[in-house]
Chimera marker file (.cmm) of the C-alpha trace (Angstrom):
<marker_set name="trace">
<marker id="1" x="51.697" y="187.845" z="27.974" r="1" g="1" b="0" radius="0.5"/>
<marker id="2" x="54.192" y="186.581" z="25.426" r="1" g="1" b="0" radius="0.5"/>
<marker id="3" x="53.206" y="183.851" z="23.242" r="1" g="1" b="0" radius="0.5"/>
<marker id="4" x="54.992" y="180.742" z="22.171" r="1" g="1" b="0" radius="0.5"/>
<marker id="5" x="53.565" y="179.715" z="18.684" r="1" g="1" b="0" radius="0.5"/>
<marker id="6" x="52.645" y="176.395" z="17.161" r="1" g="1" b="0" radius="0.5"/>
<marker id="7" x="54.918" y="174.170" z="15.976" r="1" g="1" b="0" radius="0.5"/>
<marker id="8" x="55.121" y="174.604" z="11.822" r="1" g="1" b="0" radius="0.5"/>
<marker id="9" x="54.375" y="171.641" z="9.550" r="1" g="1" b="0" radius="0.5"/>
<marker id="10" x="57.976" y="171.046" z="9.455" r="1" g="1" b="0" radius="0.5"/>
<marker id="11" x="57.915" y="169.922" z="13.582" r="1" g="1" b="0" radius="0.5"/>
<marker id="12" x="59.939" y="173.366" z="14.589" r="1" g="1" b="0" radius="0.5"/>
<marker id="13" x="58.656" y="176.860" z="16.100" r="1" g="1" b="0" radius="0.5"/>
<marker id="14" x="58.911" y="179.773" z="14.041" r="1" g="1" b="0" radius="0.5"/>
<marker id="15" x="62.108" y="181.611" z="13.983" r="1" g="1" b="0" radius="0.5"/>
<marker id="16" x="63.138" y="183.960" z="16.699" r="1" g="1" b="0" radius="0.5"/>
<marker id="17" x="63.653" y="184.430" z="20.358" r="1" g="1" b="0" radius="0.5"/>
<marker id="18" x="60.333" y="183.772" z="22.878" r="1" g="1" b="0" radius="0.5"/>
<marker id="19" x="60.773" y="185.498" z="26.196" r="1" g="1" b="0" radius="0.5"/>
<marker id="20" x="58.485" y="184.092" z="28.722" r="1" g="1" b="0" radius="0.5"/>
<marker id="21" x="57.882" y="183.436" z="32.027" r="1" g="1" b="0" radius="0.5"/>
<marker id="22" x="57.853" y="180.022" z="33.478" r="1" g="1" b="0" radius="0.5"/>
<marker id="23" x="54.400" y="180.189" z="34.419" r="1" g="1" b="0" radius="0.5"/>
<marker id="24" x="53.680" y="180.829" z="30.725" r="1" g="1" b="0" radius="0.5"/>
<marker id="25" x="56.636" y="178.585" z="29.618" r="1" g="1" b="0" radius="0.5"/>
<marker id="26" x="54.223" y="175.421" z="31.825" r="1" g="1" b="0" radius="0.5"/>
<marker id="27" x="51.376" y="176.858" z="29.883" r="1" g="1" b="0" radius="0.5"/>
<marker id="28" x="53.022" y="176.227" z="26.511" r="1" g="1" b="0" radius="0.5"/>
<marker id="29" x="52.625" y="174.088" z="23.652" r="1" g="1" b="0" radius="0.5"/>
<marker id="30" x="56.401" y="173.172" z="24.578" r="1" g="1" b="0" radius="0.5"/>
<marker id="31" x="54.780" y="171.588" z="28.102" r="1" g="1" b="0" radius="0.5"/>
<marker id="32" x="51.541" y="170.476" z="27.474" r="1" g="1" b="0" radius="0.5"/>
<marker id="33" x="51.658" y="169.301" z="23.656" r="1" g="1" b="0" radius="0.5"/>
<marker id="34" x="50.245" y="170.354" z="20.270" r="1" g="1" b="0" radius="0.5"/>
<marker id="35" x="46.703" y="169.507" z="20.934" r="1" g="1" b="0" radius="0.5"/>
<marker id="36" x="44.224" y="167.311" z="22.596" r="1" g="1" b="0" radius="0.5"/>
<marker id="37" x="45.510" y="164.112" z="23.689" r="1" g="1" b="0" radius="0.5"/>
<marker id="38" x="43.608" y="162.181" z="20.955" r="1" g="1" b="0" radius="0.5"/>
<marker id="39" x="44.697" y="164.652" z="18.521" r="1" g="1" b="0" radius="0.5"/>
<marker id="40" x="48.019" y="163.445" z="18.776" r="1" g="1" b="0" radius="0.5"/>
<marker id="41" x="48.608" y="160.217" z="20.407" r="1" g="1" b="0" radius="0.5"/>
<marker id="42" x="52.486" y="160.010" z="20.238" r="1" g="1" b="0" radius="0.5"/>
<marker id="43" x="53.343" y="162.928" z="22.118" r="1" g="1" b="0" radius="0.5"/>
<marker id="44" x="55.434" y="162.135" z="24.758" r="1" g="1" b="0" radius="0.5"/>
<marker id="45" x="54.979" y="158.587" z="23.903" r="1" g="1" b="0" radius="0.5"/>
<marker id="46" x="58.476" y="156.985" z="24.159" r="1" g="1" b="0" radius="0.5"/>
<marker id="47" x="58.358" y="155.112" z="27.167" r="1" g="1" b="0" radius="0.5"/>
<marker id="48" x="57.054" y="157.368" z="30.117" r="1" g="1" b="0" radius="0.5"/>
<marker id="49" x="57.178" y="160.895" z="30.898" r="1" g="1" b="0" radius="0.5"/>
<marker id="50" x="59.456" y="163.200" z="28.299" r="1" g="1" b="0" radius="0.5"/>
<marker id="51" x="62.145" y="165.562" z="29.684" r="1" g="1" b="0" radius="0.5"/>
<marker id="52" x="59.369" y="168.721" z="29.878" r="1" g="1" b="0" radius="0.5"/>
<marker id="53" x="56.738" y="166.576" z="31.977" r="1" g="1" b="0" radius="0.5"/>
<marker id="54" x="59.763" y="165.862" z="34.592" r="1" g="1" b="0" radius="0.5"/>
<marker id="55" x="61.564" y="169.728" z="34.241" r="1" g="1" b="0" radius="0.5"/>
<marker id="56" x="58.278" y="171.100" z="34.770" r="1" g="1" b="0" radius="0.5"/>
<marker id="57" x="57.769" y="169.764" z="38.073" r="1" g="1" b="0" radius="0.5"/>
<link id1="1" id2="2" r="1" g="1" b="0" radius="0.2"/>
<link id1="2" id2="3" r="1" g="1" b="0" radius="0.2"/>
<link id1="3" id2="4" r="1" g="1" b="0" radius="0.2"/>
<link id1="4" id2="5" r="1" g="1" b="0" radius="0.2"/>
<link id1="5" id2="6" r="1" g="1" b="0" radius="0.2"/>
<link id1="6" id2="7" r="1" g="1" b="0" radius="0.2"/>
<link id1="7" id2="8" r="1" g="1" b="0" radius="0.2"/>
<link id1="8" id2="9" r="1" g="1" b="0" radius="0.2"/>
<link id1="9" id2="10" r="1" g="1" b="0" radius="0.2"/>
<link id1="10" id2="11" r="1" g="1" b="0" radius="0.2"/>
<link id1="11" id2="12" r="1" g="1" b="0" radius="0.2"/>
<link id1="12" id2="13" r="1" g="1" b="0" radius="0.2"/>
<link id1="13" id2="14" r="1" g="1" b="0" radius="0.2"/>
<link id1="14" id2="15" r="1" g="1" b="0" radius="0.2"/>
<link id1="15" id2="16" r="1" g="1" b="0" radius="0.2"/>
<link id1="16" id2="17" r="1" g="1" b="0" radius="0.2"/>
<link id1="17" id2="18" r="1" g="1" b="0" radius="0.2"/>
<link id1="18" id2="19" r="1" g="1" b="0" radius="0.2"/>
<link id1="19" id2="20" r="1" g="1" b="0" radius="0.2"/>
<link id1="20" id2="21" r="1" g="1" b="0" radius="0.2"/>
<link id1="21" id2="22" r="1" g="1" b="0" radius="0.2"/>
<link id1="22" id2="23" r="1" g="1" b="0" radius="0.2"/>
<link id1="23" id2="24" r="1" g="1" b="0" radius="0.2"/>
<link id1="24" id2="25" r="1" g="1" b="0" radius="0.2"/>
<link id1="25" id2="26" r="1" g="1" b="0" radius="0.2"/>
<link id1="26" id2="27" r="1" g="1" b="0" radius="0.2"/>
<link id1="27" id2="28" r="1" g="1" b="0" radius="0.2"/>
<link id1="28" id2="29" r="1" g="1" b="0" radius="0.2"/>
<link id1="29" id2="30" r="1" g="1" b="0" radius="0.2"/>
<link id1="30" id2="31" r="1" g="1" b="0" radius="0.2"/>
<link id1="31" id2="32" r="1" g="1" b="0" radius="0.2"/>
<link id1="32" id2="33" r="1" g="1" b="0" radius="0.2"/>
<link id1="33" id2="34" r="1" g="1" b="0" radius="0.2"/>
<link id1="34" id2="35" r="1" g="1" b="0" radius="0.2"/>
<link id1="35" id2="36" r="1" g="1" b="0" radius="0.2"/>
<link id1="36" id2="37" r="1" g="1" b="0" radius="0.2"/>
<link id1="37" id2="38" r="1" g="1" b="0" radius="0.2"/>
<link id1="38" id2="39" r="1" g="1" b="0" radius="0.2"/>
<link id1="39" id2="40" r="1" g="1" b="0" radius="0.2"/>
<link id1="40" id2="41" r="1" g="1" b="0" radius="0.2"/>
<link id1="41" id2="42" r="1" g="1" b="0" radius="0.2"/>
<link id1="42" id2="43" r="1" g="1" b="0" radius="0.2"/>
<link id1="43" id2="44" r="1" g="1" b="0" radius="0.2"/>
<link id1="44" id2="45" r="1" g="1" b="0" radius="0.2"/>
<link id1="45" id2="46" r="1" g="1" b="0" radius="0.2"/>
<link id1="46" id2="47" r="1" g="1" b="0" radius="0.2"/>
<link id1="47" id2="48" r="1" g="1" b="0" radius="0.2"/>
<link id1="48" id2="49" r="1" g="1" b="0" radius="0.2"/>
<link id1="49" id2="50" r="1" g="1" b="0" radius="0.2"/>
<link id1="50" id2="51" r="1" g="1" b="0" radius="0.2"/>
<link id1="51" id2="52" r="1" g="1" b="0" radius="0.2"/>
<link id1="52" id2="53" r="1" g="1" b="0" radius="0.2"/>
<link id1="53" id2="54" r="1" g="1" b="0" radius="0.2"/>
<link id1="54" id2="55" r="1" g="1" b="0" radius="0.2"/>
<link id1="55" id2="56" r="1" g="1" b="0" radius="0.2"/>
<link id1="56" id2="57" r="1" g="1" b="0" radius="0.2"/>
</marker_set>
């Protein structure tokens, strides 16, 4: 299974290409966020649902 890292302290992914599938793309911290909810509050906090909450479905 191919792994898409964390985000870096900067707010960007590592370098490089990530091939995955879209089950493990929906999996991802791209889809689901970089932690628990109360971990970080303003993730996908601008006003509804982001652009990967709607793509995803």
């Amino acid at each position: 299974m191919a792994v898409i890292p964390q985000f870096e302290l900067d707010g960007l992914l590592p370098p490089g290409d990530y091939e995955v599938t879209f089950e493990e793309l929906r999996r991802s911290v791209l889809v689901l966020g970089p932690g628990e909810p109360n971990e970080c509050p303003t993730w996908d906090a601008a006003g509804g649902p982001g652009w990967w909450t709607i793509w995803k479905y």
